[in-house]
C-alpha positions as CSV (number, residue, x, y, z in Angstrom):
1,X,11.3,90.8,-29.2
2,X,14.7,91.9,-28.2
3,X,16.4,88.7,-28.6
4,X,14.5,88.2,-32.1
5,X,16.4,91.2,-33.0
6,X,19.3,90.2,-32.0
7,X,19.1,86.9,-33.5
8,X,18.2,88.6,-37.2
9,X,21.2,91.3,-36.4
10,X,23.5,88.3,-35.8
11,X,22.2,86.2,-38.8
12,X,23.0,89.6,-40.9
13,X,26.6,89.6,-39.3
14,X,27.5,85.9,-40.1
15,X,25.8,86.2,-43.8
16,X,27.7,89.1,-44.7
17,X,31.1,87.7,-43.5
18,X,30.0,84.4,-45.4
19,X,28.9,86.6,-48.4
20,X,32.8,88.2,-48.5
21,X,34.4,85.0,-48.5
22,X,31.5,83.7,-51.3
23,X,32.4,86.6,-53.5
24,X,36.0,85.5,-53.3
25,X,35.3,82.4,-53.8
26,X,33.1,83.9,-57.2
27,X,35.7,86.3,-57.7
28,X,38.5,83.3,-58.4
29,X,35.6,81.1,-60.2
30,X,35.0,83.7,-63.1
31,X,38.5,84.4,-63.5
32,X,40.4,81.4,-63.3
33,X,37.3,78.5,-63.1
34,X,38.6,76.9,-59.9
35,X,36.5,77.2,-56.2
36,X,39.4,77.7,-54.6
37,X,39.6,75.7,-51.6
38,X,42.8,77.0,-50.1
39,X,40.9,80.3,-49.7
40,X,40.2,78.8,-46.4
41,X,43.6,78.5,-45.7
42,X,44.5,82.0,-46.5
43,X,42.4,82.9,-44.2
44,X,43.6,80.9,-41.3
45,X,47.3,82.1,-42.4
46,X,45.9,85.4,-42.1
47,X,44.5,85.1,-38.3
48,X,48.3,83.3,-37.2
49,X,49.6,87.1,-39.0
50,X,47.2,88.4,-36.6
51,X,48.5,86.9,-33.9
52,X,52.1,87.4,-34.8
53,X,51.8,91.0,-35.2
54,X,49.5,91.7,-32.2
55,X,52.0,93.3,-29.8
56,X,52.1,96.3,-32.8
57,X,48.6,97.0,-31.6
58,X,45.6,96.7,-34.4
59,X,46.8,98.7,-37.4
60,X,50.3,96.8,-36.9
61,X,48.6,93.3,-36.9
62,X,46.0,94.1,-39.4
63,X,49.0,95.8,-41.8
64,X,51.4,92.7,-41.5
65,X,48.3,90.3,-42.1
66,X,47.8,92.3,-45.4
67,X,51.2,91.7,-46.4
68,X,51.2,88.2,-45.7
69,X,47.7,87.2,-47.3
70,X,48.6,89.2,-50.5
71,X,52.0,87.6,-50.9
72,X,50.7,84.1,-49.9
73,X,47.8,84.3,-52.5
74,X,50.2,85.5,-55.0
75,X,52.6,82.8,-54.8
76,X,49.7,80.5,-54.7
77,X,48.4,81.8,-58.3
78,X,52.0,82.2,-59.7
79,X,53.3,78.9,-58.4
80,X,50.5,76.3,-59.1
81,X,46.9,77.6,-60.5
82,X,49.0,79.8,-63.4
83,X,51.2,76.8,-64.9
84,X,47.5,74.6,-64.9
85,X,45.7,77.5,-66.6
86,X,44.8,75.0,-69.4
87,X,43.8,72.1,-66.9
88,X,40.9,70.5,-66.8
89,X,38.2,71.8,-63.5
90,X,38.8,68.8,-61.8
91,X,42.6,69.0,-62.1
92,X,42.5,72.5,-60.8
93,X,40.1,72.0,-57.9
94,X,42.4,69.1,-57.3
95,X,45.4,71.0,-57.3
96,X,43.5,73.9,-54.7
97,X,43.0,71.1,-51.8
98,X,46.3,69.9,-52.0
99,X,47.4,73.7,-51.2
100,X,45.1,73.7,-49.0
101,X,46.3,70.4,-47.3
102,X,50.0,71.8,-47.5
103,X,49.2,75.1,-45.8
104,X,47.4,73.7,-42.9
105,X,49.8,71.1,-42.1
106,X,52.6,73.9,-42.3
107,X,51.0,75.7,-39.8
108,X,49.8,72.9,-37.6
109,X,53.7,72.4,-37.3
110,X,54.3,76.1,-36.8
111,X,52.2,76.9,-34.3
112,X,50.9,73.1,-32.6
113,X,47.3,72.3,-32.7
114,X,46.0,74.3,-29.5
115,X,44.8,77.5,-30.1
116,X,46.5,80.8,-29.8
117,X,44.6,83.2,-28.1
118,X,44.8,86.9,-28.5
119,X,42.8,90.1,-28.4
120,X,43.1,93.7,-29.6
121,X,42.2,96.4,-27.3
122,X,40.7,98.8,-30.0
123,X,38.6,96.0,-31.2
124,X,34.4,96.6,-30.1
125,X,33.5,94.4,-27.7
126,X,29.8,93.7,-25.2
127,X,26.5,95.3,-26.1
128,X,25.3,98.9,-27.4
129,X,21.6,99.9,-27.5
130,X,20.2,100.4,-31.2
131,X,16.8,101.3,-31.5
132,X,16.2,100.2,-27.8
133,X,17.6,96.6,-28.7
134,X,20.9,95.6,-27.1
135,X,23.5,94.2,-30.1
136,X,27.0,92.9,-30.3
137,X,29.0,95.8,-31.5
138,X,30.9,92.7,-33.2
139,X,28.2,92.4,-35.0
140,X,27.8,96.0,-35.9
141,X,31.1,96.2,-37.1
142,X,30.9,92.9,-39.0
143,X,28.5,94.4,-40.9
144,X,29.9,97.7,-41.3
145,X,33.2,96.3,-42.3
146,X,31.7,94.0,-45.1
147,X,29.9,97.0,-46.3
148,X,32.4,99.2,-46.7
149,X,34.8,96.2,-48.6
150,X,31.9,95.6,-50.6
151,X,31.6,99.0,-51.9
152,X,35.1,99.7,-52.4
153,X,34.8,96.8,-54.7
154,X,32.4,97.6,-56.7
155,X,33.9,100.8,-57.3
156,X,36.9,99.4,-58.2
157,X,35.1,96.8,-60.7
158,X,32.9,99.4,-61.8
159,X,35.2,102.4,-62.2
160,X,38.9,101.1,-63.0
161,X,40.2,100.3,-66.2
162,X,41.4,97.4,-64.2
163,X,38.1,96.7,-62.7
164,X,36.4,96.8,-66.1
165,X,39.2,94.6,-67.9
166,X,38.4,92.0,-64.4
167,X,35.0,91.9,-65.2
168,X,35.0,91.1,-68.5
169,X,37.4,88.2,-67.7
170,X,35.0,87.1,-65.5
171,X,32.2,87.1,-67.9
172,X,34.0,85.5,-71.0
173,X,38.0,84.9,-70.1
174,X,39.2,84.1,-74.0
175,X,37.3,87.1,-75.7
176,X,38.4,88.9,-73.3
177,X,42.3,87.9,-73.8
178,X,41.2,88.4,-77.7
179,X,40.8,92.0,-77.5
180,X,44.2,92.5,-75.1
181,X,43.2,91.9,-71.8
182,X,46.8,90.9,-70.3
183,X,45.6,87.4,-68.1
184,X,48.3,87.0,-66.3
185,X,47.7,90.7,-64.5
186,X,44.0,89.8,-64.5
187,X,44.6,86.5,-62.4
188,X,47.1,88.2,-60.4
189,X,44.7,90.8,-59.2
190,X,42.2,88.8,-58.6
191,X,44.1,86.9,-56.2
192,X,45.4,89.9,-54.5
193,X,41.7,90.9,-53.8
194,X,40.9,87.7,-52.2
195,X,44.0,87.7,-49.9
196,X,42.5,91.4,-48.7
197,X,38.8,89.9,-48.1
198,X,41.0,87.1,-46.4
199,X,42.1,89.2,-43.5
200,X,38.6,91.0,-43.1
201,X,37.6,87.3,-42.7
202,X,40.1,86.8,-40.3
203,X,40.1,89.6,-37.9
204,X,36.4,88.7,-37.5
205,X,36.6,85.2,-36.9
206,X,39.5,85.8,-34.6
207,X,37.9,88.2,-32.5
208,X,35.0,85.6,-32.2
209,X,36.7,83.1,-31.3
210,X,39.7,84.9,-28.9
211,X,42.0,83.3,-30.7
212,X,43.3,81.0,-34.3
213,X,43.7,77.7,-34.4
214,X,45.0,75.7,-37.8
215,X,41.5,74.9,-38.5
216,X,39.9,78.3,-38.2
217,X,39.0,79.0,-41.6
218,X,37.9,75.6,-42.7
219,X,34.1,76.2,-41.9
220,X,34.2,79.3,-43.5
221,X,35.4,78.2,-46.9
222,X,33.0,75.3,-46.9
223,X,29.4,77.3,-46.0
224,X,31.2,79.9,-48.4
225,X,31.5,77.3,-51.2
226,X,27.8,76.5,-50.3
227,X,26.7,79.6,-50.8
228,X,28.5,80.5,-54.1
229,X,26.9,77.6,-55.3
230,X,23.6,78.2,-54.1
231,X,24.1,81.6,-55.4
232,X,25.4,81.3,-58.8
233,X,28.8,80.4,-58.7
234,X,29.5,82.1,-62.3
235,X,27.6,86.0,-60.9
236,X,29.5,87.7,-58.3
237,X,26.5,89.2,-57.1
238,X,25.3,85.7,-56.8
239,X,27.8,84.1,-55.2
240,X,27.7,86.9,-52.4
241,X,24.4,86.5,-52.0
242,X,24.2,83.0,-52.0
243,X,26.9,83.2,-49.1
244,X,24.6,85.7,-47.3
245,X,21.8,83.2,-47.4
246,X,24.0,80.3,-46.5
247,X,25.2,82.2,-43.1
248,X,22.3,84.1,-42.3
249,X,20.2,80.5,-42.5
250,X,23.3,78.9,-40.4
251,X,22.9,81.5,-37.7
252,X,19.0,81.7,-37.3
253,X,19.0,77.7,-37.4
254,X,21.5,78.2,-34.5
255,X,19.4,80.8,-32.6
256,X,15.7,79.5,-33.1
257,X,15.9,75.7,-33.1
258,X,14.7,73.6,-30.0
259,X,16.9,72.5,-27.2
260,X,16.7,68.4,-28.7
261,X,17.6,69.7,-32.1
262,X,21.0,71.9,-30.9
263,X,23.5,70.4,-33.1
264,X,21.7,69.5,-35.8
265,X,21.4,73.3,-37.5
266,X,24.3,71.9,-40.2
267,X,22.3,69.3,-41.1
268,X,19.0,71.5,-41.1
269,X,21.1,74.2,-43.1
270,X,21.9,71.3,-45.8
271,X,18.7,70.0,-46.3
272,X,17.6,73.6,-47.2
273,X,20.6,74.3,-49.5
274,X,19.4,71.2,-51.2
275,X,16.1,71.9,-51.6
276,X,17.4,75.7,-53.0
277,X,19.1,74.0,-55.7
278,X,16.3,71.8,-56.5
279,X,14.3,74.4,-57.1
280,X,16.8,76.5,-58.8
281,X,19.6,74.0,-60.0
282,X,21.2,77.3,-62.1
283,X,21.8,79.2,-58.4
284,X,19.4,82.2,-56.9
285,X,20.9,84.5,-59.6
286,X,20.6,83.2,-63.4
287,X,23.7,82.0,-64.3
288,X,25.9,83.0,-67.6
289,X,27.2,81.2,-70.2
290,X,30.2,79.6,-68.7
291,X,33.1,79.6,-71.1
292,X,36.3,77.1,-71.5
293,X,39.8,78.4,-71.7
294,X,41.5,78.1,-74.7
């Protein structure tokens, strides 16, 4: 029973982190109508800030990598996804691999393809005892860092003038530049909030895995692209939940199946994201109407 609960405790830590980096991808999707590959990147970006700042202790590290994902996702909607506001879909998504591309290949230079390890003293590591079931405080913390993210953006959403004027971007992008919503700022922001989910991402993975590598947030991007699709990729609560399902599914496939299937959860984990959107082509959560730009 005790590793069942761990298993299910895990599978709640990797959906949630999934389910952040879904909701980004959601986030950019309503707002600008690109899955935003290089979100991947941003993240990776954000784990070498991590590294570059660890002798400044946590808060130093996690500071600098704020900076740097921020500014970096900034750039990125100022330099290429604003002048193709207009574009056609395919021109856009286009347009975020070859960032993507262009980002990883800087830092593959940078920093060589072996990986950098590093660890932060003040980050949880081994067991603690919840309910009489030992758990990874990682996972604990996974958990309650999403959470808290997750409610700080709602309330923002929810209870800004900026939220509010986000939302309704999200939900029809040219009424809402009809009554006065100022795009630009809209786009801008919503950017800015990836870059911050970005480093939660990264400070997870990186603890995870001891270290970054040039590839790190590749798999994270793609399962979280799964998932925002599986969920509704025009709802942000669908998209986070879609990404929730898509992790959680990943990590129990990884925990409960058989010896002779190890290896195979990926595949395991497709077949049941395709039979998902069989059964619900529209995602998990009904979609909206999904307007063009004008």
């Amino acid at each position: 029973m005790s590793a069942f609960v761990q298993s299910l405790i895990d599978a709640c830590s990797l959906g949630a982190l999934y389910g952040l980096e879904a909701l980004a991808v959601g986030l950019l999707f309503g707002v600008v109508r690109v899955a935003n590959f290089a979100l991947g990147t941003v993240v990776t970006t954000s784990a070498y800030a991590l590294y570059a700042g660890r002798d400044a202790g946590l808060a130093g590290a996690v500071g600098l990598a704020l900076v740097v994902a921020v500014v970096l996702c900034l750039a990125m909607e100022r330099l290429v996804f604003r002048p193709l506001r207009t574009a056609p879909v395919a021109t856009l998504f286009i347009a975020s691999f070859a960032v993507a591309f262009t980002l990883e290949k800087t830092l593959l230079l940078a920093f060589g393809p072996d990986q950098r390890s590093f660890v932060f003293d003040r980050m949880p590591s081994g067991v603690v005892s919840v309910g009489g079931y030992y758990v990874t405080r990682l996972s604990l913390l996974t958990i309650v860092l999403v959470g808290v993210l997750l409610a700080a953006l709602v309330g923002l959403l929810r209870g800004t003038s900026f939220g509010i004027r986000m939302r309704a971007a999200s939900d029809d992008f040219a009424m809402a530049r009809l009554v006065g919503v100022r795009a630009n700022a809209v786009t801008a922001g919503a950017f800015a909030i990836t870059g911050v989910m970005s480093v939660v991402v990264a400070l997870v993975l990186s603890a995870q895995v001891g270290g970054v590598t040039p590839s790190l947030g590749t798999n994270v991007i793609v399962f979280a692209l799964l998932g925002a699709v599986v969920g509704g990729l025009d709802r942000l609560g669908g998209a986070a939940t879609g990404g929730f399902v898509v992790g959680a599914t990943l990590s129990l496939l990884s925990s409960w199946l058989p010896d002779r299937l190890a290896g195979f959860d990926v595949s395991f984990l497709v077949a049941v994201v395709i039979a998902l959107l069989l059964l619900r082509p529209g995602g998990l959560v009904r979609a909206g109407t999904m307007k063009e730009r004008v």
